[in-house]
N, C-alpha and C positions, 0 to 999 in steps of 0.2 A: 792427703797432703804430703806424705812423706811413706818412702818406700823402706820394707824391712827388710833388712836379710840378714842370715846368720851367716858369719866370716866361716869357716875351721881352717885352723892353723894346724903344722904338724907339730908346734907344741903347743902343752896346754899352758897358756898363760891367763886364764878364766881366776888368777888369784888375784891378777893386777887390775886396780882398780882407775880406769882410761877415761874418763870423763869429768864434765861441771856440772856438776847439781846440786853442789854442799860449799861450805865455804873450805873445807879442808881441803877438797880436790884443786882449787884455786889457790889453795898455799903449796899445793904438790907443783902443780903447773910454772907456779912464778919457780920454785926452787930450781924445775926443770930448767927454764928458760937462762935463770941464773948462772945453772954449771954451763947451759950452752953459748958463755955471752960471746967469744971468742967466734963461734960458727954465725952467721946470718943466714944460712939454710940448713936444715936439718930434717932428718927424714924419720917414720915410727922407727927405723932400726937402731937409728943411732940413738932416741931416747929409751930402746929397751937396753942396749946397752949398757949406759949412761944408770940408768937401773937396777942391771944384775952386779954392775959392779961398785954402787952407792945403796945398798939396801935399803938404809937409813930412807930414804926418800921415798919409795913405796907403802912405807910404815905411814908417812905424814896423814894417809886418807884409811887405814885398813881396816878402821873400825866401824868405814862406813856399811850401812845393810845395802848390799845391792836390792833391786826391784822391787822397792821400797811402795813407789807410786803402781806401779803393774799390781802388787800386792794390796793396796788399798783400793782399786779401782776395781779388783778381784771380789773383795769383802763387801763392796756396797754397792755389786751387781745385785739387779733382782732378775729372776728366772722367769722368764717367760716364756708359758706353755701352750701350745697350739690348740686349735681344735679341730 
């Protein structure tokens, strides 16, 4: 259904947490949206940005666990063994 791939950036920004899955990434998002209201297009640069230079806003999700679900789908794999 859905294709993976790993990005690599030439920085590591692997601290900032870029997605919805929680409700706290949804109150980072509107914040983001917030400081953006003046722009009507904005691109990921301009909310990294927008980011290193509002800390505060990064903070809003940081305590979320990332792969949270990968990790639980991990733990109630069962092993199955050929023959």
């Amino acid at each position: 259904m859905f294709n993976v791939y790993n990005y690599s950036n030439k920085q590591d920004l692997s601290y900032l947490r870029w997605c919805i899955d929680e409700e706290s990434d949804l109150l980072m998002v509107k914040k983001i949206f917030h400081k953006m209201n003046d722009k009507k297009n904005f691109s990921t640069d301009d909310i990294l940005e927008l980011i290193l230079k509002n800390p505060d806003i990064s903070k809003i999700n940081k305590d979320v666990k990332t792969n949270q679900g990968y990790e639980k789908s991990l733990s109630q794999d069962k092993l199955v063994h050929r023959e």
